[in-house]
MARMAR-714562 format. One line per 8 residues: their letters; for each residue x, y, z of N, C-alpha, C, O. Coordinates in steps of 0.2 Angstrom, whole numbers, plus 2048, in hexadecimal, padded with zeros to 3 digits. Example, Ala and Ser with C-alpha at 12.3 -4.5 7.8 and 13.67 -1.06 7.14 Angstrom:
2
AS> 842 7E4 827 83E 7EA 827 842 7F0 827 847 7EF 82A ~ 840 7F5 823 844 7FB 824 840 800 827 843 806 828
//
This chain:
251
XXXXXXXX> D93 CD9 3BB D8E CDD 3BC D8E CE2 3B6 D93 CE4 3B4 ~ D88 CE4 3B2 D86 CE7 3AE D86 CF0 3AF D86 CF3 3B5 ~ D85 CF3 3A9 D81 CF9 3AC D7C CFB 3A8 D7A CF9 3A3 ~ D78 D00 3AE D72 D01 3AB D75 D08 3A6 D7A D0C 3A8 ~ D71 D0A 3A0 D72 D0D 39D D6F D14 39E D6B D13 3A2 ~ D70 D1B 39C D6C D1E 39D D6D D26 399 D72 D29 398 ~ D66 D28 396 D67 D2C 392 D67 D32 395 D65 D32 39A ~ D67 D3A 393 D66 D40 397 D66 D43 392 D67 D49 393
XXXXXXXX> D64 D44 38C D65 D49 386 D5C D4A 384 D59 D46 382 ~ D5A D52 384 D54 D53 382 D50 D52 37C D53 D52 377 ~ D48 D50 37E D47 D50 378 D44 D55 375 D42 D5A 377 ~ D46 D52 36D D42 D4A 36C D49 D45 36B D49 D3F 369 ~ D4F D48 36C D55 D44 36C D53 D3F 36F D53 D3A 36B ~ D52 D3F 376 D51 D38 379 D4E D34 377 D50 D2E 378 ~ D48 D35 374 D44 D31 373 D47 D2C 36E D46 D26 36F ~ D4B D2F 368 D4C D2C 362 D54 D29 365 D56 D24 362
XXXXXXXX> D56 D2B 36A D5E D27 36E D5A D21 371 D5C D1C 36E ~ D57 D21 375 D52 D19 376 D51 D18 372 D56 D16 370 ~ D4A D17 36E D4A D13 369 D51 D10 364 D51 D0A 362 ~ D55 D13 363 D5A D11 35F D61 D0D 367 D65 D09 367 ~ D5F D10 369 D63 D09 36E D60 D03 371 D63 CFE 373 ~ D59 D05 370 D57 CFE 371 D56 CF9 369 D56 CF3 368 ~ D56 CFB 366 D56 CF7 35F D5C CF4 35E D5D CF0 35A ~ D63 CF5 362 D68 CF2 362 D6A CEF 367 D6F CED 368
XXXXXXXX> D64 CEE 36B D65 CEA 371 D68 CED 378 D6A CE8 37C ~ D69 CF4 37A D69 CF5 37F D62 CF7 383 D5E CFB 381 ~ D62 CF4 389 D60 CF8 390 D60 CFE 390 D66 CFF 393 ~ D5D D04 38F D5D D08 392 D58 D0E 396 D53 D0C 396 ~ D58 D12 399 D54 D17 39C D54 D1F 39A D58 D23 39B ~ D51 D20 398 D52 D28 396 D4F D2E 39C D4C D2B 3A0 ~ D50 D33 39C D51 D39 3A1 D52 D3F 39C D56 D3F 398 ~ D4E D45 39C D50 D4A 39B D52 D4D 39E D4E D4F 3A3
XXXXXXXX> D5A D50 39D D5C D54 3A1 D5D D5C 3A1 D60 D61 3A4 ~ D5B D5C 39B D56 D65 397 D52 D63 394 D4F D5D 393 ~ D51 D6A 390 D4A D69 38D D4D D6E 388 D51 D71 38B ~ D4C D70 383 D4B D74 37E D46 D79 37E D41 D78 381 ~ D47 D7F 37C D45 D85 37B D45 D89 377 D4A D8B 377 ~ D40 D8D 373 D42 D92 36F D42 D97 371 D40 D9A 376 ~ D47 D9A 36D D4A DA1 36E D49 DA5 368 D4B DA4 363 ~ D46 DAC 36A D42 DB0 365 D48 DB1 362 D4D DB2 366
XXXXXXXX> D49 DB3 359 D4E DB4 356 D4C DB9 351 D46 DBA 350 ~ D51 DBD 34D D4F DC1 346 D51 DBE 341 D57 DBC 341 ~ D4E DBE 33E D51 DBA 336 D53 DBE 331 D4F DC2 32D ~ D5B DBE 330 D5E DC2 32A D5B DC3 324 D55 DC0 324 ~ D5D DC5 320 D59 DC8 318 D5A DC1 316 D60 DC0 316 ~ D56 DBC 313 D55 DB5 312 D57 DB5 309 D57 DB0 305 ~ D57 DBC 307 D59 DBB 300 D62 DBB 301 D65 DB7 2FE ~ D64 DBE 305 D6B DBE 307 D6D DB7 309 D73 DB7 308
XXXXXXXX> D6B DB2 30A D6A DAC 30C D6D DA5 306 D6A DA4 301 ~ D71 DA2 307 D71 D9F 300 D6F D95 302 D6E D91 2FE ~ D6F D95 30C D6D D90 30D D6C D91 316 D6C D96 31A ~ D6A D88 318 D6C D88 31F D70 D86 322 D71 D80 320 ~ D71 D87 324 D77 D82 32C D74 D80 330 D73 D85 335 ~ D72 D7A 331 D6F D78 337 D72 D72 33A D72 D6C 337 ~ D75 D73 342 D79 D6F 345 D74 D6B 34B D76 D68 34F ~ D6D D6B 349 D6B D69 350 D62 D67 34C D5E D6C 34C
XXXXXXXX> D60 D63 34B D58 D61 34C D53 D65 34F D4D D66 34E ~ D57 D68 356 D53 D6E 359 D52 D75 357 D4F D7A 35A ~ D58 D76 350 D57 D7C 34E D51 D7E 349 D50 D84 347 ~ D4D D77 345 D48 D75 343 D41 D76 345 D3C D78 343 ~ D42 D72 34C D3D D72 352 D3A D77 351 D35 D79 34E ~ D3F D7A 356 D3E D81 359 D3D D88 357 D3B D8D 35B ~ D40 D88 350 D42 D8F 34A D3E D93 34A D3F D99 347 ~ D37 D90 34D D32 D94 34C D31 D97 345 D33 D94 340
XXXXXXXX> D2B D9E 345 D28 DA0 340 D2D DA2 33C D2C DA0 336 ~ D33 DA6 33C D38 DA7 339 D3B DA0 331 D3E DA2 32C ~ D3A D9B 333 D3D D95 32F D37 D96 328 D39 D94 322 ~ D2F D98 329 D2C D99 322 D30 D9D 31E D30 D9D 318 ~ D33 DA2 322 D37 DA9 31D D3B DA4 317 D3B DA5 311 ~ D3E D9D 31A D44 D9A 318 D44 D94 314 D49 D92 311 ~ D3D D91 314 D3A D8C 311 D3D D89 309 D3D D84 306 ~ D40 D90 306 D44 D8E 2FF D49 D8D 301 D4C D8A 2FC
XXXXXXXX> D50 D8E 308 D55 D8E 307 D58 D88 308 D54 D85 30C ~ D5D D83 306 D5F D7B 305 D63 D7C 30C D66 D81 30E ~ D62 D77 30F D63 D75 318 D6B D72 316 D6B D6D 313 ~ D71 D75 319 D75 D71 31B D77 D6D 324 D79 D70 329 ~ D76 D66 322 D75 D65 328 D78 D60 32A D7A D5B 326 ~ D7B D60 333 D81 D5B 338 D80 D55 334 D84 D52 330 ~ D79 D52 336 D78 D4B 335 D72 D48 332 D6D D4C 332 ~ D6F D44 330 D6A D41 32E D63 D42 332 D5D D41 330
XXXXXXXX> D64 D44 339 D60 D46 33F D5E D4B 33D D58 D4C 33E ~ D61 D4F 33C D60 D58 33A D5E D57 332 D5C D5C 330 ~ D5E D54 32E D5D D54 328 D57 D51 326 D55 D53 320 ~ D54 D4E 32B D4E D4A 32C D49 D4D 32D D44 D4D 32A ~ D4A D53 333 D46 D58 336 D46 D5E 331 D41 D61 331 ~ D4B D5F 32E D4B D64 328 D45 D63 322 D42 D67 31F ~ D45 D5C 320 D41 D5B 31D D3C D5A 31E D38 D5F 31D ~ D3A D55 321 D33 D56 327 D2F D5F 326 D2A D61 324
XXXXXXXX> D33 D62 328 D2F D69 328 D2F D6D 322 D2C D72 321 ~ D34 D69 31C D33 D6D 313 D39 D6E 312 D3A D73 30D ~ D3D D6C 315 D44 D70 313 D46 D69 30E D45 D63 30F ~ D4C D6E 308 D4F D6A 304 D56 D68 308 D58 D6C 30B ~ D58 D62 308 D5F D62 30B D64 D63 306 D64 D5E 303 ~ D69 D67 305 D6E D67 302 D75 D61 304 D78 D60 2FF ~ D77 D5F 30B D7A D5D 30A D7A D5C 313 D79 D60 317 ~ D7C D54 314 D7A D50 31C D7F D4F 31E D80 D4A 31B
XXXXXXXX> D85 D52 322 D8B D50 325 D8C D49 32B D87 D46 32C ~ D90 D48 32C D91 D41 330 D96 D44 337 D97 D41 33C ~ D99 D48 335 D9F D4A 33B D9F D52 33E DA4 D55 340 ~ D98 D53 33F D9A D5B 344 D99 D5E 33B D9A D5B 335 ~ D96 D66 33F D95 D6B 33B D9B D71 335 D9A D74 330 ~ DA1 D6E 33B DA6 D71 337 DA6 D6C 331 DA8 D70 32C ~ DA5 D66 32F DA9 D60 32D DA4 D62 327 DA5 D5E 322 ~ D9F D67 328 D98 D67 323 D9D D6F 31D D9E D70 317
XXXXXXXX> D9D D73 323 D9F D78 31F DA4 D78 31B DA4 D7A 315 ~ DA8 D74 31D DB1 D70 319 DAE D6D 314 DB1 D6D 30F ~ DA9 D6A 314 DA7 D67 30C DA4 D6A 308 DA5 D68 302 ~ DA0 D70 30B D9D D75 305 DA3 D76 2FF DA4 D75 2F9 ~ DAA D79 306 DAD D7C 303 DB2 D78 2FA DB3 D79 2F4 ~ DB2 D72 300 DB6 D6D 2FC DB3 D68 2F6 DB6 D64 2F2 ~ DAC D6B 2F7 DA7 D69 2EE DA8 D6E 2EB DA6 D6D 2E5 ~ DAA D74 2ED DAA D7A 2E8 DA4 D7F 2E8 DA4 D84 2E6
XXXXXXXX> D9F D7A 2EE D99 D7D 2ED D98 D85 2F1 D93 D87 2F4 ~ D9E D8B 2F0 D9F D8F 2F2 D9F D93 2ED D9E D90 2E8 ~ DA0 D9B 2EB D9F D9E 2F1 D97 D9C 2F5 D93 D9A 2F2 ~ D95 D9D 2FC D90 D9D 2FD D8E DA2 304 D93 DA3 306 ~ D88 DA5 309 D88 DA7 30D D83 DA3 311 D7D DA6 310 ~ D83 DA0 314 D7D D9C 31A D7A D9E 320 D7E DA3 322 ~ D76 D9D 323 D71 D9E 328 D74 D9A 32E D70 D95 32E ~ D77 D99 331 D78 D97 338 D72 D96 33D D72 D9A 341
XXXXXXXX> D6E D91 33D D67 D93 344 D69 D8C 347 D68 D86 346 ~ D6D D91 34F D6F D8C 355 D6B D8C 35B D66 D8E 35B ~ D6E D89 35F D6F D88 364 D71 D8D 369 D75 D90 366 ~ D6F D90 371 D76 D95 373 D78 D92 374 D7B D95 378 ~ D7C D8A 376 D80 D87 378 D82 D84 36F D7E D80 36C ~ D87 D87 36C D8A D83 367 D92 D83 366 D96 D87 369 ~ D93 D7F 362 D9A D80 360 D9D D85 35D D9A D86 359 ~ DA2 D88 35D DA5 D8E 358 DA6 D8C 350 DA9 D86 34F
XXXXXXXX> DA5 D8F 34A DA9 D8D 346 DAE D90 340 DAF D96 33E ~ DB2 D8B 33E DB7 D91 33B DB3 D8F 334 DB1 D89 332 ~ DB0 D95 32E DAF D92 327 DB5 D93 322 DB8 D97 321 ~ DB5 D8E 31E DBD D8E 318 DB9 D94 315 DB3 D97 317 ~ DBF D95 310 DBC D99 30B DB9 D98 305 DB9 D92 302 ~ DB5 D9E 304 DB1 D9E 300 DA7 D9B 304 DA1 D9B 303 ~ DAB D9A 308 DA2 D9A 30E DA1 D9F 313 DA6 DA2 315 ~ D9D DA1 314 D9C DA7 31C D95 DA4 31E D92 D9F 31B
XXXXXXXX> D93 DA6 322 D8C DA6 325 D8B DAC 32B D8F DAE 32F ~ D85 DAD 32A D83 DB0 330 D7F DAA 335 D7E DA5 333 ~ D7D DAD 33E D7C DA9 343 D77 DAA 345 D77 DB0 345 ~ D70 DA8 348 D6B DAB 34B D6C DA4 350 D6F D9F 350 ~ D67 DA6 356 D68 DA2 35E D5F D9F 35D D5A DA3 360 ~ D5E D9A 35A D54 D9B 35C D55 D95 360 D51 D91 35E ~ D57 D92 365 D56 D8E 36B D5E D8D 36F D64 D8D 36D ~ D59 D8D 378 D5D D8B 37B D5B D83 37F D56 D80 37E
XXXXXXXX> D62 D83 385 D5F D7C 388 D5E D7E 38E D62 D82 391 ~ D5A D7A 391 D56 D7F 39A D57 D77 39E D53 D72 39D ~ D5C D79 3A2 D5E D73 3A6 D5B D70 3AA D58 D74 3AE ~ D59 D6A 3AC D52 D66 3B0 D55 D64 3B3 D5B D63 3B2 ~ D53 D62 3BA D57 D5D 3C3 D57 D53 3BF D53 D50 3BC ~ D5D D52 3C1 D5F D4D 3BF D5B D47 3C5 D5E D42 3C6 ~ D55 D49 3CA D53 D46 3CF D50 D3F 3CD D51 D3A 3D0 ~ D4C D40 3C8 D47 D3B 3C6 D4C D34 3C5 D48 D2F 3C4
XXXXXXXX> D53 D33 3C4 D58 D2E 3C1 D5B D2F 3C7 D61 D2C 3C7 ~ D5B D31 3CA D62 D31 3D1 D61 D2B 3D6 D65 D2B 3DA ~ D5C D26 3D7 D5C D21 3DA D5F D1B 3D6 D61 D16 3D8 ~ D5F D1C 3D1 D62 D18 3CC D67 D1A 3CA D6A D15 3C9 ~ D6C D20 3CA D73 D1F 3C8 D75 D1E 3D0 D7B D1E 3D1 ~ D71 D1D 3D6 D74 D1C 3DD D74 D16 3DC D79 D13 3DF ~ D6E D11 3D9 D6F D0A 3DD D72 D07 3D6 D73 D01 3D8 ~ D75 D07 3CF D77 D03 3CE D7F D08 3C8 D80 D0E 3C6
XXXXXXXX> D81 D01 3C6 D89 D04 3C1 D85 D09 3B9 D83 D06 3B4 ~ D84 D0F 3BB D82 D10 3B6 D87 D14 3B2 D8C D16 3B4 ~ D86 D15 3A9 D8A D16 3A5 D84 D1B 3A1 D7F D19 3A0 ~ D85 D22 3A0 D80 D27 39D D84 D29 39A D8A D2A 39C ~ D81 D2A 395 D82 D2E 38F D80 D37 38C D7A D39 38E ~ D83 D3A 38A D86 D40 38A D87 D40 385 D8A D3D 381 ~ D82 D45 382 D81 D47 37B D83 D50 37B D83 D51 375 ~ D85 D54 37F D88 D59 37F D8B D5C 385 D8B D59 38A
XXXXXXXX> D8F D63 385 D92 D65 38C D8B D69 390 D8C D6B 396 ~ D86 D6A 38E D83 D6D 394 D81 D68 396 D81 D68 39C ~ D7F D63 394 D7D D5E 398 D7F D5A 39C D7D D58 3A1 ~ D87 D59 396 D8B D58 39C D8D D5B 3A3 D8F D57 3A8 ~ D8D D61 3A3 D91 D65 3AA D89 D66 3AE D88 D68 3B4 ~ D86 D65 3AB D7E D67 3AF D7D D61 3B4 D7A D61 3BA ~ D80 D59 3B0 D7C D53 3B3 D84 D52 3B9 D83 D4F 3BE ~ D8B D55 3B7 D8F D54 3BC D8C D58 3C3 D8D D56 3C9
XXXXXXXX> D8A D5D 3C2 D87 D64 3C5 D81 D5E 3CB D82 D5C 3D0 ~ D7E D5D 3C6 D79 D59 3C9 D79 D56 3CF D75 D57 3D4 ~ D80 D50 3CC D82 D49 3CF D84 D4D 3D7 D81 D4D 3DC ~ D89 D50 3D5 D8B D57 3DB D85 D56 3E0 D84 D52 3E5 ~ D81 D5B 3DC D7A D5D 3E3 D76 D59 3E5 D71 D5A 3E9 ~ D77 D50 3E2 D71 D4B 3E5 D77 D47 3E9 D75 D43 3ED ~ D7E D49 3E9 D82 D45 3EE D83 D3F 3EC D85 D3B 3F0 ~ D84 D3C 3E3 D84 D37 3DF D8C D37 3DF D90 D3C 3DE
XXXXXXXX> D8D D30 3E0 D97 D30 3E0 D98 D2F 3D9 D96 D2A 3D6 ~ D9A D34 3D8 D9E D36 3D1 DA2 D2C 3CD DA2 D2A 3C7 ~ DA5 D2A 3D2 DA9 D25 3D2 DA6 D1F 3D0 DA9 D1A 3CE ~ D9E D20 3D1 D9A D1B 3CF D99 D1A 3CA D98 D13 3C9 ~ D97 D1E 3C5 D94 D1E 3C0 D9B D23 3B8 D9E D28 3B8 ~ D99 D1D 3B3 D9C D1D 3AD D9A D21 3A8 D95 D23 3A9 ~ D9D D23 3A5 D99 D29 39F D9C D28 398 DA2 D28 397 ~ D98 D28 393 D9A D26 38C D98 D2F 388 D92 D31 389
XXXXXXXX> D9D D32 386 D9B D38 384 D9B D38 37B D9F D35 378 ~ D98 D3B 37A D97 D3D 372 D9D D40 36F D9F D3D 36A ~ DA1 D44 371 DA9 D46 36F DAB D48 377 DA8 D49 37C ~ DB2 D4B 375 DB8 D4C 37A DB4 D52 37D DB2 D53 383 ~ DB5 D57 379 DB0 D5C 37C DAC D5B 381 DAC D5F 386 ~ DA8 D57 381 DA0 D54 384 DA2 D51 389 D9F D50 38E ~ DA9 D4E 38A DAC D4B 38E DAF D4E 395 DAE D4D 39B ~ DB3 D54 391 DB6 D59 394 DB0 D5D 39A DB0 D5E 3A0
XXXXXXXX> DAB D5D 396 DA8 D62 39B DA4 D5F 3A0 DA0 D62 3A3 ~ DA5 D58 3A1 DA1 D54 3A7 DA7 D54 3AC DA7 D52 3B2 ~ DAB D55 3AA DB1 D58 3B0 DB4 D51 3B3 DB4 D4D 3AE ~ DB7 D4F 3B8 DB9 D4A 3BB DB5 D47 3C2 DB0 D48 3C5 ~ DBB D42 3C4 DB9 D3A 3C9 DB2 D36 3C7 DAE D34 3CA ~ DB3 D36 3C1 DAC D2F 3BE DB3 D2A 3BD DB9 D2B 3BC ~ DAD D23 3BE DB0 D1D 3BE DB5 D1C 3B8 DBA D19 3B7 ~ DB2 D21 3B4 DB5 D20 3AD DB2 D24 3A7 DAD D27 3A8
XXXXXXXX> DB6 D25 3A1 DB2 D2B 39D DB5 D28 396 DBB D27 395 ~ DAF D27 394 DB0 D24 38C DAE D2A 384 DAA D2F 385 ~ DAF D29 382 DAF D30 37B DAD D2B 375 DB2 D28 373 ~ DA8 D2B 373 DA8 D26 36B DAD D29 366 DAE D2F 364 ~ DAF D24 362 DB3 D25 35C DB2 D2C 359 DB6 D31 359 ~ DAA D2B 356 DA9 D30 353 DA4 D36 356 DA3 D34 35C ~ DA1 D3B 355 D9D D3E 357 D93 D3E 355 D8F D43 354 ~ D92 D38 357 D8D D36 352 D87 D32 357 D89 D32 35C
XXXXXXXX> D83 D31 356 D80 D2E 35B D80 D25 35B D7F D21 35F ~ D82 D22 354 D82 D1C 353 D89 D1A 355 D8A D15 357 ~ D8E D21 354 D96 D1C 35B D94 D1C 360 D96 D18 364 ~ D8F D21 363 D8E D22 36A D8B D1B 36C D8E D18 371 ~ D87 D18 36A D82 D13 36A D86 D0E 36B D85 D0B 370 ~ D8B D0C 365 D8F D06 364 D94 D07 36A D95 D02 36E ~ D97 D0D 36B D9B D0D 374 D98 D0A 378 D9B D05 37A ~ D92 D0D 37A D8D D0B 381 D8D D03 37F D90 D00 384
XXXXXXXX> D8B CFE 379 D88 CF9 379 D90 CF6 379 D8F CF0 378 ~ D95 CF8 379 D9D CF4 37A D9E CF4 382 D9F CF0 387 ~ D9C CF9 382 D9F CFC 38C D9B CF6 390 D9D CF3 395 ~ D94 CF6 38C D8D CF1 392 D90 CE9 38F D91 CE5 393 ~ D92 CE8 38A D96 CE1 389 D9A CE0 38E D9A CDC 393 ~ D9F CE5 38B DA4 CE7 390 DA3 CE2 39A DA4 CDD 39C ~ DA0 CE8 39C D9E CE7 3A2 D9B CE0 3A2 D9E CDB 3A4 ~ D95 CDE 3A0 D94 CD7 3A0 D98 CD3 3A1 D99 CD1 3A6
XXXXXXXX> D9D CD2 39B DA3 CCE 39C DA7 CCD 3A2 DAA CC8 3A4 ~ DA6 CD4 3A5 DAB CD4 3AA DB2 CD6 3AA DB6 CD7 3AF ~ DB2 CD8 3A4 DB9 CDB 3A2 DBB CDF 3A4 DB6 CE1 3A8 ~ DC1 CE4 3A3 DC2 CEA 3A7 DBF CF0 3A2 DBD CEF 39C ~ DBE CF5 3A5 DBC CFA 3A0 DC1 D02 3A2 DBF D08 3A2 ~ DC6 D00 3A3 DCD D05 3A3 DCE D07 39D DCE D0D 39D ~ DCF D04 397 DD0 D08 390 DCA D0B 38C DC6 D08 389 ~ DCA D12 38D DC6 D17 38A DC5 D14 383 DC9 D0F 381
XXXXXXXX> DBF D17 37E DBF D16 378 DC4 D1B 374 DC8 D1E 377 ~ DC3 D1B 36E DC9 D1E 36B DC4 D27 368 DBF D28 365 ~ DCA D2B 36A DC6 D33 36B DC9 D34 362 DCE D32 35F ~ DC3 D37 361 DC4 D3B 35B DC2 D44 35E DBE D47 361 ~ DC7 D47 359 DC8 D4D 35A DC1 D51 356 DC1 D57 357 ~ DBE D4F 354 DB9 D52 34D DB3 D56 352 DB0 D54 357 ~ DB2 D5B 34F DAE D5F 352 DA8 D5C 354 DA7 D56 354 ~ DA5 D60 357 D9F D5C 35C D99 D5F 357 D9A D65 354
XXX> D92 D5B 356 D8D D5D 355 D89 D60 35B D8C D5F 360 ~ D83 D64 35B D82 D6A 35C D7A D66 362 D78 D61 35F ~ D78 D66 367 D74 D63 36A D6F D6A 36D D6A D68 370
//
């Protein structure tokens, strides 16, 4: 027996987590299990500004009117996702990370391209981070995420082995929260998380909890499409993937 696959991360995430898991050949269903929001913010003295930090595609989205103030300054950015989106709306990219936001800041340092002082436009759900020296940034909040009932998919993770994916911790602890209040057995259903973090906060008694290598959406991808192998075959799915400790990108 197989699993059905299933996605919970808002868009326009979802949409491009579909599309991109079905080009590789998985089965899947998507669900939004939030929604994105903006949240009014102030935008610091932009000549003080010498770039951005942007850990999330939704802090583009969303950024609202404040982002024309910013239009000259070079995007530093998690991933090619957010780099995409930065361009798309006029922004230069300075430089596309692969491993989490911290992994973005450690490189400025380590090109030399320091001293510098940056813009931070998050999430209120984000990561903490430490900057080396010779970087600082200030932080503003222009989006939150507003949690949606996980009803619409609850006859499907009841009637079959489903395996969902977990692109952050509110989502995670939102769709545990869920499973709870629709009376869905924990025991049933498998979970492939985006990092250990993301893992941690779906809590326990699932049939099993997977962590992709890296913090990326193409190991996430490659996890899920080993795990539905996996299952096919009928093999056991007792050994976890292999946890990398690297900071989590920003949802």
């Amino acid at each position: 027996m197989g699993f059905h696959l299933i996605a919970l991360r808002p868009e326009p995430g979802l949409t491009a987590t579909l599309d991109r898991a079905r080009s590789i050949g998985l089965t899947i269903t998507g669900h939004a299990l939030s929604e994105i929001r903006a949240v009014a913010w102030d935008c610091p003295d932009p000549a003080a500004m010498d770039g951005l930090l942007i850990g999330s595609a939704n802090a583009i989205l969303h950024g609202g009117a404040n982002l024309a103030r910013l239009r000259d300054k070079r995007v530093y950015a998690v991933g090619e996702a957010t780099a995409a989106a930065a361009r798309a709306q006029g922004f230069a990219v300075a430089m596309t990370g692969s491993g989490g936001l911290q992994g973005v800041l450690d490189a400025i340092a380590s090109k030399g391209l320091g001293p510098c002082h940056l813009l931070r436009i998050a999430g209120e759900e984000h990561m903490p981070l430490s900057p080396p020296p010779g970087v600082t940034f200030d932080e503003v909040i222009a989006y939150r995420s507003e949690a949606l009932p996980l009803d619409p998919v609850a006859g499907l993770l009841a009637a079959k082995d489903a395996l969902v994916l977990l692109h952050s911790a509110a989502t995670a602890r939102h769709f545990a929260a869920e499973c709870d209040r629709l009376g869905l057995a924990r025991a049933a259903i498998t979970l492939a998380a985006l990092g250990p973090r993301i893992a941690a906060a779906a809590g326990e008694g699932w049939a099993a909890v997977h962590t992709a290598a890296t913090p990326d959406e193409g190991a996430l991808l490659q996890l899920a499409f080993d795990l539905c192998e996996r299952a096919r075959s009928t093999l056991p799915l007792s050994a976890p993937a292999a946890v990398n400790p690297a900071p989590q990108s920003e949802q």
